[in-house]
C-alpha positions in Angstrom: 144.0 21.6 -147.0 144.5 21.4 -151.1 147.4 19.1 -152.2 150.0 21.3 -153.6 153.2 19.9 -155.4 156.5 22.3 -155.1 159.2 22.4 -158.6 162.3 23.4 -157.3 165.3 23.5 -159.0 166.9 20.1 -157.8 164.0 19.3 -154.8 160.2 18.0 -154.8 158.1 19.5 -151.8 155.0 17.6 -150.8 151.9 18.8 -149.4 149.1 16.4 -148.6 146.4 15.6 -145.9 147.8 12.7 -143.6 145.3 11.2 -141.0 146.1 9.2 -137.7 148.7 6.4 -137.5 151.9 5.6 -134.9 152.7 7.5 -131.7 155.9 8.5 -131.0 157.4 7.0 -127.9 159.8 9.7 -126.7 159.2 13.2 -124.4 161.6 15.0 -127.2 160.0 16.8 -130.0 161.3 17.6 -133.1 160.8 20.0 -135.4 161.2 17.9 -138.4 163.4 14.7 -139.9 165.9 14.1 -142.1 166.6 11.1 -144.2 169.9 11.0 -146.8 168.8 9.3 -150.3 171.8 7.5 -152.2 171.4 7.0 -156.4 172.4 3.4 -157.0 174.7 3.5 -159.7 173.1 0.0 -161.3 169.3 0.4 -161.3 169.9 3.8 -160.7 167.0 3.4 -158.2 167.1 6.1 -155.1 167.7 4.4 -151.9 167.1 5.1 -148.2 168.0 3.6 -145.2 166.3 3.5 -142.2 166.8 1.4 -138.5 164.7 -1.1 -137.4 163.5 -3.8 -135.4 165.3 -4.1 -131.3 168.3 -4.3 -131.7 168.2 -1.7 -134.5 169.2 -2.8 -137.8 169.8 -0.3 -140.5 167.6 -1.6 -143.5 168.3 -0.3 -146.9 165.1 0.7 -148.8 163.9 1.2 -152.5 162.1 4.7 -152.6 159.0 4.6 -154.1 157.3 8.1 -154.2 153.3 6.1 -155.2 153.9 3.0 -152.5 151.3 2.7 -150.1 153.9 2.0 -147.4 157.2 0.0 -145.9 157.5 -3.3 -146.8 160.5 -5.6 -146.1 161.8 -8.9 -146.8 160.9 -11.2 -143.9 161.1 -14.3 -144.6 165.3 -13.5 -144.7 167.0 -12.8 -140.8 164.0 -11.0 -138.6 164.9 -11.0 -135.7 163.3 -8.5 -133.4 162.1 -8.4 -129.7 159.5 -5.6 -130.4 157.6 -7.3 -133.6 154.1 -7.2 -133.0 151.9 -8.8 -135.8 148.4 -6.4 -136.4 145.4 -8.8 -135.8 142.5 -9.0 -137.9 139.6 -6.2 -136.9 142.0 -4.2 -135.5 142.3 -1.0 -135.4 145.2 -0.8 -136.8 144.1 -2.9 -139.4 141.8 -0.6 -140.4 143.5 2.5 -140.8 145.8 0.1 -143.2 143.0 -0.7 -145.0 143.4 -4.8 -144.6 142.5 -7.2 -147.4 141.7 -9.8 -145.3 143.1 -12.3 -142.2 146.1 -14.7 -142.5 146.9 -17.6 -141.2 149.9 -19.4 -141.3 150.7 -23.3 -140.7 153.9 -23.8 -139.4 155.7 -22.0 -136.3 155.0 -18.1 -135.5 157.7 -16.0 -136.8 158.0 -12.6 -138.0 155.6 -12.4 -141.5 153.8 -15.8 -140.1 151.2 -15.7 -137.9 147.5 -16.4 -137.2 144.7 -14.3 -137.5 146.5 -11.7 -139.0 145.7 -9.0 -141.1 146.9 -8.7 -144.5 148.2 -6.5 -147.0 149.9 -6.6 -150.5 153.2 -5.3 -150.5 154.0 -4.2 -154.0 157.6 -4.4 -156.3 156.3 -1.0 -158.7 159.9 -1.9 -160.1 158.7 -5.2 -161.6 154.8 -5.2 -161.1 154.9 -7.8 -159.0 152.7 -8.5 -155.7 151.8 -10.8 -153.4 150.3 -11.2 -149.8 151.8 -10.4 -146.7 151.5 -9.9 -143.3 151.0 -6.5 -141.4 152.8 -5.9 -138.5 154.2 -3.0 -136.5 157.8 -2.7 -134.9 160.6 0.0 -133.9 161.9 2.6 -136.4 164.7 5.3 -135.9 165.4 8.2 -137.7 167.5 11.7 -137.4 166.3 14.7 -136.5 167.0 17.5 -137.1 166.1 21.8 -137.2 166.4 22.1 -140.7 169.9 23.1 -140.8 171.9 20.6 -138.8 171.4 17.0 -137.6 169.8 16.4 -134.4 168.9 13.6 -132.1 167.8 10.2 -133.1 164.3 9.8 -132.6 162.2 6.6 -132.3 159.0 5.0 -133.3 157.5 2.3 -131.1 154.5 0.9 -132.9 155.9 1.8 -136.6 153.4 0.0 -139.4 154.7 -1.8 -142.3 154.3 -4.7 -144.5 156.1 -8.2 -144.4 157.1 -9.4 -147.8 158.6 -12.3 -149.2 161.9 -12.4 -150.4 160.8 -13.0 -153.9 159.8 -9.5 -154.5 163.4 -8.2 -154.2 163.3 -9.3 -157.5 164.7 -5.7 -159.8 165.7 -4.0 -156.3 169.0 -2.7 -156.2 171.7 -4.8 -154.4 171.3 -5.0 -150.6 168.0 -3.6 -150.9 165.3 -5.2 -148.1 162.2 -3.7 -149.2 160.4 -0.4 -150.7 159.5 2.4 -148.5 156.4 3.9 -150.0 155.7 7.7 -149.7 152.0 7.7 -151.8 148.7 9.1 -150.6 147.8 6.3 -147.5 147.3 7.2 -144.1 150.0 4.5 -142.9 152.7 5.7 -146.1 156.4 6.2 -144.2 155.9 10.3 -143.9 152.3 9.7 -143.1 153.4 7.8 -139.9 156.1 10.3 -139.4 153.7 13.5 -139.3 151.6 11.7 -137.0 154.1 10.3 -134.9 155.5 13.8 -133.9 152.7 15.9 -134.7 154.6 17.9 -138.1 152.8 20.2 -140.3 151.8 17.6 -143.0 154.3 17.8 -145.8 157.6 16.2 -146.8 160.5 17.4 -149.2 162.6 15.5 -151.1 166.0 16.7 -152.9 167.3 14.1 -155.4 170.4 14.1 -156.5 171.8 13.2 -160.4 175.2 12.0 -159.1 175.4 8.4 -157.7 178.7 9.5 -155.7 176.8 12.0 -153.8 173.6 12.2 -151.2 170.3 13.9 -151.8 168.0 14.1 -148.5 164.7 13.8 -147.5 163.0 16.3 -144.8 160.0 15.5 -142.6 158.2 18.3 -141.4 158.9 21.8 -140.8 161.0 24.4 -142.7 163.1 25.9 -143.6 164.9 23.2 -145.4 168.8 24.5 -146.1 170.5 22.8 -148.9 174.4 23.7 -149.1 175.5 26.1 -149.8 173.4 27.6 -147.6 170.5 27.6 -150.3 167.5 27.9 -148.5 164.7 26.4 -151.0 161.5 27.0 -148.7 161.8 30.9 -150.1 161.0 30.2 -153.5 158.6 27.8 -154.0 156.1 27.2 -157.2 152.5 25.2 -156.3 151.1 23.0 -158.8 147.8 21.2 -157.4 147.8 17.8 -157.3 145.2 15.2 -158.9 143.6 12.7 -157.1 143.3 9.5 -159.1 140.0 7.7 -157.9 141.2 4.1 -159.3 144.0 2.4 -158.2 147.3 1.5 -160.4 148.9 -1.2 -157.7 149.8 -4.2 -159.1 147.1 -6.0 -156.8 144.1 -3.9 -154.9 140.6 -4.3 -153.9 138.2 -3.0 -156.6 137.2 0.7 -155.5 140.7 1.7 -153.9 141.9 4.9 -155.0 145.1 5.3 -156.4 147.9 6.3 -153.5 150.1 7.9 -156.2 150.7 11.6 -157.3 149.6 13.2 -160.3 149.4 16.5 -161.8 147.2 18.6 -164.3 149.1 19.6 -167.4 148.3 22.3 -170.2 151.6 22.2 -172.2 154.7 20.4 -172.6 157.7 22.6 -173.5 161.0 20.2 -174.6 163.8 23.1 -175.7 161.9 26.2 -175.6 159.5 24.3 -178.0 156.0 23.5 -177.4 155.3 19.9 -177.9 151.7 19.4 -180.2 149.2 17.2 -178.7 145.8 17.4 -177.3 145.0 18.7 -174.6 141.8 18.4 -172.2 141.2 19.4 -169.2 140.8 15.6 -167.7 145.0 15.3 -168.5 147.2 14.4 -166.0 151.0 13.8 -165.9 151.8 10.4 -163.0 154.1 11.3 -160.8 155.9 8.1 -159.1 158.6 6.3 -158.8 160.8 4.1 -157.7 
């Protein structure tokens, strides 16, 4: 399937391949997910919150349309009876793409463990990375038909990144990590499609106001946006670019980029066209926190 990237008047839909991650541990389909997004009025970063860990804890994250995936602070209050650390070799580890096996000298706890494999999780706010420990635990979300809220679904083996608390550094306040949406195959809606066996796209409706909620859909269509503005009907496709070199802050040397670009031929600012130079190698980078 090509990547296609959606303009809509206030929304961003997302097409991409997704391959193999999580399973779902619950007999209830859904049809797709929904996920509010806040503006914080400081950084003016967009921010979604997601539950995790047993008991659930509703973590607030940093959205970051290029991140490779969750990470979160865990060096701060884990505590969780389903944390499972992903061991080097794994299988898991693999479909992450590990950089490599941990070990950790001092008493096991959640982001310190042996034989472990490792990730970077990444601040794209301030550039900064640093190692940390994969793992997998429970995440929650909404469902819903597209319309109106549904049950609360679950995630049993969910795959993320611990971090250190460090890289909060730049985040908005109360913020516990970055949940990345880029092009990896364990990315939060790359789990998500897998998980419950969506159609593999996402759509994301950002809102300018920092006193009201954009959302976030999973899945399947149609998407209805009050009032009643159903935005699956009029859609425009722009392919997106695959960049073969990664812009992380810290990757092995031949990853390719997990952000989104696009292929420009003009730039209109006011009805006028802005001079430059084109070619046909120019792109436009799509990301975000």
């Amino acid at each position: 399937m090509t990547s296609t990237f959606h303009f809509l008047p206030l929304c961003t839909l997302l097409f991409f391949i997704i391959s193999p991650s999580s399973l779902a541990q619950t007999s209830f389909r859904p049809k797709a997910l929904v996920l509010p997004i806040s503006k914080d009025a400081s950084s003016l970063q967009y921010i979604a919150q997601l539950n995790q860990r047993t008991p659930l804890v509703p973590i607030k994250l940093t959205l970051d349309l290029g991140g490779q995936f969750l990470w979160v602070d865990c060096e701060q209050h884990y505590v969780s009876s389903t944390y499972k650390p992903i061991r080097c070799h794994s299988a898991q580890c693999s479909l992450a793409n590990g950089n490599g096996c941990g070990e950790c000298y001092s008493s096991p706890k959640p982001g310190c463990n042996n034989n472990t494999c490792s990730q970077f999780p990444d601040n794209s706010v301030t550039h900064t990375a640093t190692s940390g420990e994969l793992a997998q635990d429970v995440v929650s979300i909404q469902s819903t038909n597209g319309l109106n809220p549904g049950r609360v679904v679950s995630v049993s083996n969910f795959i993320f990144t611990c971090g250190s608390t460090f890289l909060l550094k730049g985040l908005a306040s109360g913020v516990k990590g970055m949940a990345g949406f880029g092009r990896t195959r364990i990315s939060v809606p790359s789990q998500f499609s897998t998980a419950f066996s969506f159609h593999r796209k996402f759509a994301i409706c950002l809102s300018s106001s920092t006193s009201s909620n954009g959302v976030m859909f999973f899945g399947d269509g149609p998407y209805v946006l009050l009032p009643n503005n159903d935005v699956s009907k009029s859609l425009i496709y722009t392919p997106l670019i695959k960049n073969p070199v990664s812009t992380a802050s810290a990757y092995t040397q031949g990853d390719p980029s997990a952000e989104y670009f696009i292929g420009v031929k003009s730039i209109k600012i006011n009805g006028k066209v802005l001079s430059w130079k084109s070619s046909p190698e120019d792109s436009i980078f799509m990301n975000g926190p």
